[in-house]
C-alpha atoms as a printed R data frame, in Angstrom:
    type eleno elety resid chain resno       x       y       z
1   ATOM     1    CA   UNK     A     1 -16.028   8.917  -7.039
2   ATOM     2    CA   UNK     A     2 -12.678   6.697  -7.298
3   ATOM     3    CA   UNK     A     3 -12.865   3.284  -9.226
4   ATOM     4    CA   UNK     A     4  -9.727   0.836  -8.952
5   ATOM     5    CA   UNK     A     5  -8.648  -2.445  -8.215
6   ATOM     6    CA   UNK     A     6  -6.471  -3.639  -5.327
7   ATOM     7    CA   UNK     A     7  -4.433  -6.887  -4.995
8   ATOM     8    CA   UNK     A     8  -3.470  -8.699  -1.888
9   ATOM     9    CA   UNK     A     9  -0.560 -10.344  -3.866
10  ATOM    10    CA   UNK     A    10  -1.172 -14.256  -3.250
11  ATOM    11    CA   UNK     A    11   0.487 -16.909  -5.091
12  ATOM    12    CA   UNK     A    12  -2.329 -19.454  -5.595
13  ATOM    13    CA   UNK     A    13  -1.968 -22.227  -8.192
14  ATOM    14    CA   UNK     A    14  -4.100 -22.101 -10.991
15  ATOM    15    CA   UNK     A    15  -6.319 -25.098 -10.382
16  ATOM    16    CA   UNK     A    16  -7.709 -25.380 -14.315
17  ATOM    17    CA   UNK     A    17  -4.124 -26.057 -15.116
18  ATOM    18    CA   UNK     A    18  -2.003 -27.011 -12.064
19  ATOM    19    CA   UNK     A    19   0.631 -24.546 -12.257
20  ATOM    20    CA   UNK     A    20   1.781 -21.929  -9.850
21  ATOM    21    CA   UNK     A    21   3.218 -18.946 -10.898
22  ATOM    22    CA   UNK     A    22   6.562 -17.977  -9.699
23  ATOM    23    CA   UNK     A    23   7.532 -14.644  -7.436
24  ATOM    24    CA   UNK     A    24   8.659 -13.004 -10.010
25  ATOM    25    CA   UNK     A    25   6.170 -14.048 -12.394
26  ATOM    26    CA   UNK     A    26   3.861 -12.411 -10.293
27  ATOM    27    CA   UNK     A    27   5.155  -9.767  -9.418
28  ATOM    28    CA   UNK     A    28   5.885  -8.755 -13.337
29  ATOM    29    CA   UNK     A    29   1.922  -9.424 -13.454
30  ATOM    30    CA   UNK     A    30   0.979  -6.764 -10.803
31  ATOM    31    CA   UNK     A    31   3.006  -3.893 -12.699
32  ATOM    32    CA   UNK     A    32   1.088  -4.783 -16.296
33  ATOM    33    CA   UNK     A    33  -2.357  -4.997 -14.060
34  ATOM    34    CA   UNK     A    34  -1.196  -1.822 -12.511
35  ATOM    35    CA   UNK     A    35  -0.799   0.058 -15.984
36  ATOM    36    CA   UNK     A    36  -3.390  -1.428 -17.537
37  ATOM    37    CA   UNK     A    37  -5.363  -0.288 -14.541
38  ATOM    38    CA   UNK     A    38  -4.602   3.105 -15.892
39  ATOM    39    CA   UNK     A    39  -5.258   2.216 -19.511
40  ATOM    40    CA   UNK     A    40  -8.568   1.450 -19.242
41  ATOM    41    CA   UNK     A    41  -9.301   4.580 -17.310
42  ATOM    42    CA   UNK     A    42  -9.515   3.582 -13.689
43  ATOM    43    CA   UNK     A    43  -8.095   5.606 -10.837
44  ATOM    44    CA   UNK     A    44  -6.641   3.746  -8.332
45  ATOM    45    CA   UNK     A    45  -4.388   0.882  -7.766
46  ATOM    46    CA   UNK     A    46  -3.528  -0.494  -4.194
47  ATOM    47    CA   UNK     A    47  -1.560  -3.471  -3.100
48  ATOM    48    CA   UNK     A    48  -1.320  -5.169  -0.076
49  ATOM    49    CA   UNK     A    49   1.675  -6.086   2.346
50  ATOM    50    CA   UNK     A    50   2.628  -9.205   3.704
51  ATOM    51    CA   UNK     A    51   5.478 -10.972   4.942
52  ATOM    52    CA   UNK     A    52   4.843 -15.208   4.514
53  ATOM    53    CA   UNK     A    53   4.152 -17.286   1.794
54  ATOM    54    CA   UNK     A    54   1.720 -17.692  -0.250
55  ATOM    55    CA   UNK     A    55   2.466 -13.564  -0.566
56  ATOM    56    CA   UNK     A    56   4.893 -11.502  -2.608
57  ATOM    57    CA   UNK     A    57   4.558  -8.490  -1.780
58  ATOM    58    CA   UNK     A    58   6.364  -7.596   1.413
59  ATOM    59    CA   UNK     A    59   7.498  -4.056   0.415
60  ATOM    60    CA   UNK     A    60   4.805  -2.250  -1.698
61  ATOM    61    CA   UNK     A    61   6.631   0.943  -1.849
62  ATOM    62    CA   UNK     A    62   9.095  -0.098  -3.794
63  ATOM    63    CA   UNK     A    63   6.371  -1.954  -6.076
64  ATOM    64    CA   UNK     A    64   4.849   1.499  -5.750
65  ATOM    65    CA   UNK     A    65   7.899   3.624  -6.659
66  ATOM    66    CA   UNK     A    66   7.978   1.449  -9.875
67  ATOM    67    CA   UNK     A    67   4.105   1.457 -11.012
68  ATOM    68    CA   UNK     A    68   4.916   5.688 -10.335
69  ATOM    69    CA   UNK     A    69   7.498   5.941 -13.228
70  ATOM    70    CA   UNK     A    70   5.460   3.806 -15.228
71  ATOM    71    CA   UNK     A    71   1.816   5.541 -14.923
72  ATOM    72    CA   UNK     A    72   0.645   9.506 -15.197
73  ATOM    73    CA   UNK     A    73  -2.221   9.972 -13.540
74  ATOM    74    CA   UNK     A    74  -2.999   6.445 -11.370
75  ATOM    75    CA   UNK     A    75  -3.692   7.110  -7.710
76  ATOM    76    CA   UNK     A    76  -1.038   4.445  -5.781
77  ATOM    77    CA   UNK     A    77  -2.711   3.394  -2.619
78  ATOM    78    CA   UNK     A    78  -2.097   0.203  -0.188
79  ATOM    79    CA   UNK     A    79  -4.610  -2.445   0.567
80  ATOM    80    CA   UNK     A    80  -3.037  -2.291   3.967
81  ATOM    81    CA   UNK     A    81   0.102  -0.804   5.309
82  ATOM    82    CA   UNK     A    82   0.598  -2.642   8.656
83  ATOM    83    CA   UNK     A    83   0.820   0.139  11.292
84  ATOM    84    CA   UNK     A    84   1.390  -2.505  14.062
85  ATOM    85    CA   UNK     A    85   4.231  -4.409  12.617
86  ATOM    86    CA   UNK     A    86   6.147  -1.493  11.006
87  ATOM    87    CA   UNK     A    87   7.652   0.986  12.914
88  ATOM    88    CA   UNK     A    88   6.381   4.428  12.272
89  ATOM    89    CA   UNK     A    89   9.251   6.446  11.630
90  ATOM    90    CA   UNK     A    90   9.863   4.107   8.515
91  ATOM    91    CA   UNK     A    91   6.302   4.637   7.108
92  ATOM    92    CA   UNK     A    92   6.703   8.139   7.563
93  ATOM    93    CA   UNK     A    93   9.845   8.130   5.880
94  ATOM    94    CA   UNK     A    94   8.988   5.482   2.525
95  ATOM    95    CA   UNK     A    95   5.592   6.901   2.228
96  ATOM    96    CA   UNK     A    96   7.341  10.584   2.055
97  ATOM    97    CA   UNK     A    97   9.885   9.743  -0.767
98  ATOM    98    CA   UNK     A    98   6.908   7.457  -2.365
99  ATOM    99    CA   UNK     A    99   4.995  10.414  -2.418
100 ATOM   100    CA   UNK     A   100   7.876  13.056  -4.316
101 ATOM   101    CA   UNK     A   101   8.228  10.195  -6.927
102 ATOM   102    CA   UNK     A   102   4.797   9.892  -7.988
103 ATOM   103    CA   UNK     A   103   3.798  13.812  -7.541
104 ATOM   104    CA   UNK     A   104   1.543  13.781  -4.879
105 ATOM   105    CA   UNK     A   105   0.026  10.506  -6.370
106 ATOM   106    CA   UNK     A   106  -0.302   8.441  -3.255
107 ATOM   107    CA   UNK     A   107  -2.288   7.547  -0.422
108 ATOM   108    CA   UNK     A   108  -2.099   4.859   2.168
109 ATOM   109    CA   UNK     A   109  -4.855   2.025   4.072
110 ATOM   110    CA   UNK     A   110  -3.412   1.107   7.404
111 ATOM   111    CA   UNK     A   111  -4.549  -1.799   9.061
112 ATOM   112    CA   UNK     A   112  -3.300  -4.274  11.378
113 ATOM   113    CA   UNK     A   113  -3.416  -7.405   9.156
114 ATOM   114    CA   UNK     A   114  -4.562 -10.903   9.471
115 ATOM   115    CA   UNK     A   115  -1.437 -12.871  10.173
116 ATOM   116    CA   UNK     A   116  -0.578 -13.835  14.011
117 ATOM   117    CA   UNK     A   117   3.042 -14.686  13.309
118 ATOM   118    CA   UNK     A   118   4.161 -11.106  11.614
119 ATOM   119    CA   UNK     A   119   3.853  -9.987  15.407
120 ATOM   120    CA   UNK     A   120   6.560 -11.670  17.025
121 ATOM   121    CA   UNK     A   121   8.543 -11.875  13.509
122 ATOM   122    CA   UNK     A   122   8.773  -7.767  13.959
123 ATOM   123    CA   UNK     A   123   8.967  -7.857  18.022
124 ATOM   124    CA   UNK     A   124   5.764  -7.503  18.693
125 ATOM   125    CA   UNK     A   125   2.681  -8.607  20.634
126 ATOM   126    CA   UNK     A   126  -0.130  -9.737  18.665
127 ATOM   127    CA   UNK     A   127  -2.081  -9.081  21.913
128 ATOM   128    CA   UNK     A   128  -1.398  -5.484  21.779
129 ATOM   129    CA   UNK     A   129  -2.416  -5.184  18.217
130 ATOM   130    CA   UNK     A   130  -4.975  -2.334  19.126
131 ATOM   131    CA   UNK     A   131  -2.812  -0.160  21.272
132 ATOM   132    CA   UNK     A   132   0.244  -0.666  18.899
133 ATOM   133    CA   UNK     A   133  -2.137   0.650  16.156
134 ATOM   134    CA   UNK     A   134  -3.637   3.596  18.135
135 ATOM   135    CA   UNK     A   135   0.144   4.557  19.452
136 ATOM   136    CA   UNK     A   136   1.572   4.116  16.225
137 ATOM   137    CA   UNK     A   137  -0.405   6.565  13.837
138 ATOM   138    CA   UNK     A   138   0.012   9.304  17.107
139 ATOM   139    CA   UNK     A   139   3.291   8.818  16.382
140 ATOM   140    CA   UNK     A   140   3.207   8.759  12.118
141 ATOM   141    CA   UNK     A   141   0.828  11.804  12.346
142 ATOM   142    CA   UNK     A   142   3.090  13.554  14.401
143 ATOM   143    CA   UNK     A   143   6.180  13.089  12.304
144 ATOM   144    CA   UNK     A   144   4.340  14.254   9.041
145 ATOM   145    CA   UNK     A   145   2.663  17.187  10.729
146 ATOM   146    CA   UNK     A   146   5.510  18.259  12.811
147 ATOM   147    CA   UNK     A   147   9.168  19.630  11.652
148 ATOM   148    CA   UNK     A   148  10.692  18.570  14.854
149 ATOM   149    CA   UNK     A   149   9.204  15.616  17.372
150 ATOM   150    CA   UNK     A   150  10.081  14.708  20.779
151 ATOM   151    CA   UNK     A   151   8.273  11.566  21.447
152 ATOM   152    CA   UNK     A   152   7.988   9.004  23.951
153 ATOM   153    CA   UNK     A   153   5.665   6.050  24.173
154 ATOM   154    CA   UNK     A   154   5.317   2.334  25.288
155 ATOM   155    CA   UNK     A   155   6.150   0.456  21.853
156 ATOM   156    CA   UNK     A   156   9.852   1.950  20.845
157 ATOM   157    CA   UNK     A   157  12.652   4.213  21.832
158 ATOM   158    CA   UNK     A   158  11.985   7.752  22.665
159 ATOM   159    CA   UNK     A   159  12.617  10.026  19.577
160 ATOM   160    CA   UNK     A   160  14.569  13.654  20.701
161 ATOM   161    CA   UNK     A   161  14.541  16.565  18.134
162 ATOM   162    CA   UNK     A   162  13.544  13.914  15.305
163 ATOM   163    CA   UNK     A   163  12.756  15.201  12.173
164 ATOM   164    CA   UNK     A   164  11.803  13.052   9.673
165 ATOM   165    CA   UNK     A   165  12.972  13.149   6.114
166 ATOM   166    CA   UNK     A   166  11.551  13.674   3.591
167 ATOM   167    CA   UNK     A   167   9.052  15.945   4.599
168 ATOM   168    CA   UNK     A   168   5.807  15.772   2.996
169 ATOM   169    CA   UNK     A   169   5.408  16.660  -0.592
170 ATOM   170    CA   UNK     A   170   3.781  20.644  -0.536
171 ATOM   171    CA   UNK     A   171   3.917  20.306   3.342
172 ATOM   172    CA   UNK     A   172   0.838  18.013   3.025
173 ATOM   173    CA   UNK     A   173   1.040  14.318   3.997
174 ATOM   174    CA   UNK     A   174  -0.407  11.538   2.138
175 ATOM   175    CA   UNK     A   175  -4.248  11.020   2.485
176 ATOM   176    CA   UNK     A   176  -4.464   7.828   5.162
177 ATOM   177    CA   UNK     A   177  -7.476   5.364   5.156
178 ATOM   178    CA   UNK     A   178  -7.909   3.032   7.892
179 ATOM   179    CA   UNK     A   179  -8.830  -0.148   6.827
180 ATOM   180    CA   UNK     A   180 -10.673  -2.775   9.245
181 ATOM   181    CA   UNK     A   181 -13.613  -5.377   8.884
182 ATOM   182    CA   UNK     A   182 -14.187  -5.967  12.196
183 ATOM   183    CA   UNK     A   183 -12.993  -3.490  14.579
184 ATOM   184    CA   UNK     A   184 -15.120  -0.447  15.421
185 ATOM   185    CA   UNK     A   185 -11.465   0.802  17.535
186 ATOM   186    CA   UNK     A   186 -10.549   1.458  13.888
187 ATOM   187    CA   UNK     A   187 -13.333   3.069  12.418
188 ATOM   188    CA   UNK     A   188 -12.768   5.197  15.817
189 ATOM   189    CA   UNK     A   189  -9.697   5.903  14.911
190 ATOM   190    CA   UNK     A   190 -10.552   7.210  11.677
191 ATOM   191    CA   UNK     A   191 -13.344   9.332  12.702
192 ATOM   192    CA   UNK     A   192 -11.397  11.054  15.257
193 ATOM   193    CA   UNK     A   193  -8.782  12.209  12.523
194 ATOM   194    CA   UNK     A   194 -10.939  12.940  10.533
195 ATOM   195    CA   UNK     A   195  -8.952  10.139   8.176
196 ATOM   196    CA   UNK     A   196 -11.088   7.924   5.541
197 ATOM   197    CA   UNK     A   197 -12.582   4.611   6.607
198 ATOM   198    CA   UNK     A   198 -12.109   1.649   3.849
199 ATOM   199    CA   UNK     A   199 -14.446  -1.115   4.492
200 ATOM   200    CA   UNK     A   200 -12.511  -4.638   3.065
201 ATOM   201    CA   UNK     A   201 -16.029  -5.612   2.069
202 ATOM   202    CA   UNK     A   202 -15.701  -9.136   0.467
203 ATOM   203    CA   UNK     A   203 -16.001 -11.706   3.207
204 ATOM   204    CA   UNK     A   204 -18.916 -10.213   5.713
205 ATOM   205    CA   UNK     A   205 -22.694  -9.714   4.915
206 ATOM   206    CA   UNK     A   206 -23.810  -6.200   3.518
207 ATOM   207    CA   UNK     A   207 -25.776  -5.856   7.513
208 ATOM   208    CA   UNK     A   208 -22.352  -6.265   9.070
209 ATOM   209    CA   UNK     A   209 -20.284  -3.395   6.574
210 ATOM   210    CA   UNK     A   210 -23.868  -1.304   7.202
211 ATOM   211    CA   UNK     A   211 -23.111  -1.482  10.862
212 ATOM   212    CA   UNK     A   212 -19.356  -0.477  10.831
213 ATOM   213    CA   UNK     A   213 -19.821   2.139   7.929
214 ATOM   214    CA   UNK     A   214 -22.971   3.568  10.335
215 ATOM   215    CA   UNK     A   215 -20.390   3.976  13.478
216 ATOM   216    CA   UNK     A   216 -17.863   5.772  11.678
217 ATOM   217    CA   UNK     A   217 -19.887   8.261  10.212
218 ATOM   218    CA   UNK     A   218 -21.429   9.213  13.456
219 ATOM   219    CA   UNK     A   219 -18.431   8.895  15.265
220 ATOM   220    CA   UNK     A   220 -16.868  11.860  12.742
221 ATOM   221    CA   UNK     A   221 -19.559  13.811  13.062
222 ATOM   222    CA   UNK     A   222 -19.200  13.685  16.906
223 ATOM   223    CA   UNK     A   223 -15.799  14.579  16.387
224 ATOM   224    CA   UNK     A   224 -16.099  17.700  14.715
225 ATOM   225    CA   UNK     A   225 -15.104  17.151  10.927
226 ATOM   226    CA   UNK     A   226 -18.385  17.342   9.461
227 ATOM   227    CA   UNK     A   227 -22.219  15.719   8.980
228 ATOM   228    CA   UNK     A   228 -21.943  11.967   9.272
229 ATOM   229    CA   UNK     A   229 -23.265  11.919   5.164
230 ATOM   230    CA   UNK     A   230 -19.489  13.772   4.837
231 ATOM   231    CA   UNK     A   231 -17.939  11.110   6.388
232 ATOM   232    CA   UNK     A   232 -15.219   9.813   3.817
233 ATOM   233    CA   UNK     A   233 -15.772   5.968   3.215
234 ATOM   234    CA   UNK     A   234 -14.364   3.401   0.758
235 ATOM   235    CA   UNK     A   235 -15.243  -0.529  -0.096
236 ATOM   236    CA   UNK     A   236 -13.972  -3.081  -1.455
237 ATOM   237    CA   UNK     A   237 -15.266  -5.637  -3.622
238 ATOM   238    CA   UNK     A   238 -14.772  -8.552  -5.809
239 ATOM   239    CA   UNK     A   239 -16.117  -9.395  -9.092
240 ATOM   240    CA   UNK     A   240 -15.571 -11.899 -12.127
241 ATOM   241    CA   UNK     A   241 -17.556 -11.040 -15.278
242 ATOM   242    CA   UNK     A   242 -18.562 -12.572 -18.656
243 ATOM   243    CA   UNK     A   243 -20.705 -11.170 -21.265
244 ATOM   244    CA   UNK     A   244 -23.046 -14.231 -19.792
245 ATOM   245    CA   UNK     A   245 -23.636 -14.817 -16.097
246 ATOM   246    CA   UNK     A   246 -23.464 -19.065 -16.665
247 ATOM   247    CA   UNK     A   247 -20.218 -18.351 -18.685
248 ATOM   248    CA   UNK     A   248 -18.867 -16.555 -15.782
249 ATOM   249    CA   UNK     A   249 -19.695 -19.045 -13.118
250 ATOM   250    CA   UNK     A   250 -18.896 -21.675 -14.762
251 ATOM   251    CA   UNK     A   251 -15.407 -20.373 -15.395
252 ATOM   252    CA   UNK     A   252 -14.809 -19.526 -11.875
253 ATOM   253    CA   UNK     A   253 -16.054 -21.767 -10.219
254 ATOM   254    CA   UNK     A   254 -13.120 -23.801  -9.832
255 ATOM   255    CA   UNK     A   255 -11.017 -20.479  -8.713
256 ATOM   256    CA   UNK     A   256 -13.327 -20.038  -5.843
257 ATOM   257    CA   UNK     A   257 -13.660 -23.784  -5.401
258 ATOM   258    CA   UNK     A   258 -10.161 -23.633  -4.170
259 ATOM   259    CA   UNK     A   259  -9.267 -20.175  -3.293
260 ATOM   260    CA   UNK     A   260  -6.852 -19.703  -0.293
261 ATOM   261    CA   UNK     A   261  -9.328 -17.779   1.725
262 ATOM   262    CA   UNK     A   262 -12.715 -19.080   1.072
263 ATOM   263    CA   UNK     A   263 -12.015 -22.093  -1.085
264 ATOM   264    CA   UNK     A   264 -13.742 -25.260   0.283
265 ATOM   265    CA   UNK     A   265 -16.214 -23.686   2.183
266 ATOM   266    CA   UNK     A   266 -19.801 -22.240   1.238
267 ATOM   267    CA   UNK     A   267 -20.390 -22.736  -2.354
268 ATOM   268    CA   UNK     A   268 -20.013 -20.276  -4.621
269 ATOM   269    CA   UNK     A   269 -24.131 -19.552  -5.042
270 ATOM   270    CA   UNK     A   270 -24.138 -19.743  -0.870
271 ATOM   271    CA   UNK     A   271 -20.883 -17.072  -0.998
272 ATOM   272    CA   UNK     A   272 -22.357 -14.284  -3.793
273 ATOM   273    CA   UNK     A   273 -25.793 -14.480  -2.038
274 ATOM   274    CA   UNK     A   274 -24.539 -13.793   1.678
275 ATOM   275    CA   UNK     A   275 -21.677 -11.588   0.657
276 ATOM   276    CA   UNK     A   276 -20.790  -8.750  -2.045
277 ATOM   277    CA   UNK     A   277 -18.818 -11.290  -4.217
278 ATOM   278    CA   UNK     A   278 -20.580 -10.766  -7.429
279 ATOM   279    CA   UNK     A   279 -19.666 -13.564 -10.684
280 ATOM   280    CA   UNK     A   280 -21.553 -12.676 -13.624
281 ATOM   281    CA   UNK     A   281 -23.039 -10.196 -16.242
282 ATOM   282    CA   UNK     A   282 -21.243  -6.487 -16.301
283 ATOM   283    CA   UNK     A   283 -24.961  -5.042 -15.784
284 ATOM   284    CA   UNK     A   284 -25.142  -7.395 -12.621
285 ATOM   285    CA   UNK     A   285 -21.843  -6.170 -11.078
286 ATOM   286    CA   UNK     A   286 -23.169  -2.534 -12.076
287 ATOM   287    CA   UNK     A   287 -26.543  -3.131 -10.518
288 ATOM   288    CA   UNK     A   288 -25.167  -4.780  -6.997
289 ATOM   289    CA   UNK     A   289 -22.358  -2.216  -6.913
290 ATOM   290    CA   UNK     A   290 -24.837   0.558  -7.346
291 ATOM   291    CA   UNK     A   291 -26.457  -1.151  -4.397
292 ATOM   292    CA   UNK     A   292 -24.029  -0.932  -1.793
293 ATOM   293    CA   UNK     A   293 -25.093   3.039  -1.706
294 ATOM   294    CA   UNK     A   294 -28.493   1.617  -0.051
295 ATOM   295    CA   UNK     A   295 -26.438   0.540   2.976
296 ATOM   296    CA   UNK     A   296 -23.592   2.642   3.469
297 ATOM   297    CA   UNK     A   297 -24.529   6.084   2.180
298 ATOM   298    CA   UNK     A   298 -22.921   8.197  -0.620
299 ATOM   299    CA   UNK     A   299 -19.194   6.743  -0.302
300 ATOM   300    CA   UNK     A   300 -16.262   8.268  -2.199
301 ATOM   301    CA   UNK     A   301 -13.578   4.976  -3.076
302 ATOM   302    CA   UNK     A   302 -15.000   1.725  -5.157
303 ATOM   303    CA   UNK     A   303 -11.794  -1.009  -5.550
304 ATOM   304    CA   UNK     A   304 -12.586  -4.395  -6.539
305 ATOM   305    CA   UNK     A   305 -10.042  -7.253  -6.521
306 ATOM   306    CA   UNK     A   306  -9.931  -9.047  -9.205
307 ATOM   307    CA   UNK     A   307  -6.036 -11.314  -9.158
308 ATOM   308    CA   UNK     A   308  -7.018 -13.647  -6.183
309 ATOM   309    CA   UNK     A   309  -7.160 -17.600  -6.404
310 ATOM   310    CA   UNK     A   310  -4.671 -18.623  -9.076
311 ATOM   311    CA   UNK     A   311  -6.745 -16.307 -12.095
312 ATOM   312    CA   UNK     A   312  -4.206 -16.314 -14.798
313 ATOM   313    CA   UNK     A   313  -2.715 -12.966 -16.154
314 ATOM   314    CA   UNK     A   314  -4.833 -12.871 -19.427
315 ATOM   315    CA   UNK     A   315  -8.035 -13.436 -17.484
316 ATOM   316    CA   UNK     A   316  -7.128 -10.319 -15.221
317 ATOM   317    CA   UNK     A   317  -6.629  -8.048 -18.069
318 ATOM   318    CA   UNK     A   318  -9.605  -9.123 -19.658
319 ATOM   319    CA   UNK     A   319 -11.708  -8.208 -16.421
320 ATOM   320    CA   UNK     A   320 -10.128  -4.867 -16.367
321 ATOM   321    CA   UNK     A   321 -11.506  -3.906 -20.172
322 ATOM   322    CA   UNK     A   322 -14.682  -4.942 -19.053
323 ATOM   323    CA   UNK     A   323 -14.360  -2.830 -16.119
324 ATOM   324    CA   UNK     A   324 -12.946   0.172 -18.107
325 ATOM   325    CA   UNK     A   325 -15.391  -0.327 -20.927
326 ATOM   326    CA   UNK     A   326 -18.730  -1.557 -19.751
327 ATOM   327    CA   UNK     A   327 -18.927  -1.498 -16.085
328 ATOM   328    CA   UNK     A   328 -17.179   1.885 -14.652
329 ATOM   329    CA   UNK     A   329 -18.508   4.228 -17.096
330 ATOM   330    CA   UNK     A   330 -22.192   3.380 -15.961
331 ATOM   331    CA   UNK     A   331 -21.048   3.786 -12.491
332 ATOM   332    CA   UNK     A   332 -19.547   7.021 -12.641
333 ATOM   333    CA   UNK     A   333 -23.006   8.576 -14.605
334 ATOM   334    CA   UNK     A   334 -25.177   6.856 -11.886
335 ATOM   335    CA   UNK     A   335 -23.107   7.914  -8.819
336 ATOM   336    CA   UNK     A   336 -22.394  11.612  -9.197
337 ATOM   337    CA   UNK     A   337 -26.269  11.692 -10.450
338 ATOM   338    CA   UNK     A   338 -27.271  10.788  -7.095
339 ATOM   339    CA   UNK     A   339 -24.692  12.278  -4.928
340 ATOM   340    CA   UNK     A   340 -25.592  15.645  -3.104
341 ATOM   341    CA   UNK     A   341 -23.618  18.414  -3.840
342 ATOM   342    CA   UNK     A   342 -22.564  18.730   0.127
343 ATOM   343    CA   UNK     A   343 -20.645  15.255  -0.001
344 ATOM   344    CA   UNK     A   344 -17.266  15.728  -0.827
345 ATOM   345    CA   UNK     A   345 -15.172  14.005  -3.079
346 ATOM   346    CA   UNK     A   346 -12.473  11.164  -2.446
347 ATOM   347    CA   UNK     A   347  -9.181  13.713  -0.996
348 ATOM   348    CA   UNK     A   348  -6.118  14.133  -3.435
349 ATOM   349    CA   UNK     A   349  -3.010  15.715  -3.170
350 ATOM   350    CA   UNK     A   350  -4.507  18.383  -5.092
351 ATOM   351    CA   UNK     A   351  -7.043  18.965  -2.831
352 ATOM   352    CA   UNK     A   352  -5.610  19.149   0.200
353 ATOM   353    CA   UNK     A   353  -3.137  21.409  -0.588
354 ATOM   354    CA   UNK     A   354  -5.775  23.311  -1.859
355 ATOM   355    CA   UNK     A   355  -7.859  23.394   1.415
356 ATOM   356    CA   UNK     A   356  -4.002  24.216   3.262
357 ATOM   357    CA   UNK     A   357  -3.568  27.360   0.867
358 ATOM   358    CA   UNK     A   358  -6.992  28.089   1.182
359 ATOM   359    CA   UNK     A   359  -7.542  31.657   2.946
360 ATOM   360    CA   UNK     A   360  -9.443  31.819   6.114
361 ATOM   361    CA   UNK     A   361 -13.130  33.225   6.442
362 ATOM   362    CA   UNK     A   362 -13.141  35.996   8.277
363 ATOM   363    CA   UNK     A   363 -16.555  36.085  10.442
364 ATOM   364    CA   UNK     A   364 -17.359  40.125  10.719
């Protein structure tokens, strides 16, 4: 199983001391929580794209491409590409040359976001949101699995005798999950690639992700790719952790209090009861991660975020040694000691190259 973080990239000011960070401060934090992300031992680091304030990071391939030269083995993922908003040809293309830089190390969440305005801002109709994201990923499949395309569609110019460049590292395109909270068109999506399915996981009730999870893995097993327990599934997660549970409430309380998202809402006992939020001991956050297998199944991809609402650098770093140190290790031991041996691992460029190379049965 994969263990990492992910960051959606907010600038949030820090409400203990009143001061907001700069762009550039912030973005110098990702890269040191990306390395340190592979210090500790994790395996996976994903950031998320947006284009409006209070976000940085509108290009994470070239965040990416940096973190790559920077890091051996780390896994570089998204927290969501937007396959509505972007045009294809240029995912195919950035996640390509993303892909030679970092050997094989990448892999990529598409989703349609969470921000009406980026529609019309790109030329688009929010309103089509779901056809531009089933149209799309035709297309981006297409382009990485194909030397030559001809394409037409209803969302851009035909493409004639297109071949798009790079191709993919090994002749293998980047793993893609499809991220979603709320749309079972995306989880169909994903099933009927036979593509992973990455549950956000942080702001719905463990009955709702149980639900989605539930119609993905039937819906790939309808489709051919396997038993429904095969079905490859991530979550996210957030945590905040002390070596004492009131320590760690008590010091982020006033980070959820007035976090961009949820801040001045439910209260912070209300929000880690109804959701998967969990603030508190390292053996809590191992015991209600371990829990999320009672819902959704054996699942392959674990990422917690743990920059959001204005935490300050230090802080972050000091959640990822306890992750790395106390937390992770336990979950790794207790995970592949109760997965079966017939559900397969999170995909890497390793092994799906592998399963390409990999000489046919023949039936006598």
């Amino acid at each position: 199983m994969q263990f990492g973080v992910f960051s959606v990239s907010d600038i949030t000011t820090d409400p203990t001391t009143g001061r907001t960070p700069t762009e550039a401060e912030r973005l110098q934090a990702v890269l040191r929580i990306a390395e340190k992300t592979e210090e500790v031992g994790l395996d996976v680091f994903a950031l998320g794209e947006h284009h409006n304030p209070p976000f940085f990071s509108s290009s994470p391939t070239t965040t990416l491409g940096y973190v790559a030269g920077r890091t051996q083995r780390l896994q570089l993922s998204t927290a969501t590409t937007l396959i509505t908003t972007n045009d294809p040809v240029k995912i195919a293309e950035d996640y390509a040359v993303l892909q030679h830089l970092a050997g094989g190390r990448v892999d990529l969440t598409l989703g349609r976001g969470n921000t009406g305005p980026v529609y019309p801002w790109f030329g688009q109709d929010i309103r089509q949101g779901l056809p531009l994201a089933v149209e799309n990923y035709a297309l981006l499949r297409r382009l990485w699995d194909e030397d030559v395309v001809d394409w037409e569609g209803k969302f851009r110019t035909p493409l004639q005798g297109f071949t798009s460049t790079p191709r993919p590292l090994d002749g293998v395109a980047p793993f893609v999950w499809h991220g979603s909270i709320r749309s079972p068109e995306i989880a169909e999506q994903a099933a009927y690639y036979g593509d992973g399915f990455f549950h956000n996981h942080i702001f719905w009730p463990a009955d709702h992700t149980r639900r989605m999870v539930d119609f993905y893995r039937r819906r790939y097993e309808h489709h051919g790719h396997g038993d429904a327990d095969q079905a490859i599934v991530g979550l996210g997660g957030q945590v905040f952790m002390r070596k004492n549970s009131q320590d760690a409430v008590r010091e982020f309380r006033p980070y959820f209090d007035n976090a961009p998202v949820y801040g001045h809402g439910p209260s912070l006992e209300d929000f880690t009861r109804e959701t998967p939020l969990t603030v508190g001991s390292p053996q809590e956050v191992i015991d209600r991660t371990l829990g999320f297998r009672e819902y959704v199944g054996d699942y392959q991809r674990q990422l917690f975020l743990i920059d959001h609402a204005g935490l300050p650098l230090r802080t972050v770093l000091e959640q990822l040694d306890i992750l790395g140190e106390e937390v992770v290790p336990v979950l790794r031991r207790e995970f592949a000691a109760r997965k079966p041996a017939h559900v397969p691992d999170a995909p890497t460029h390793e092994s799906l190259v592998a399963a390409r190379t990999a000489p046919l049965e023949v039936v006598a």
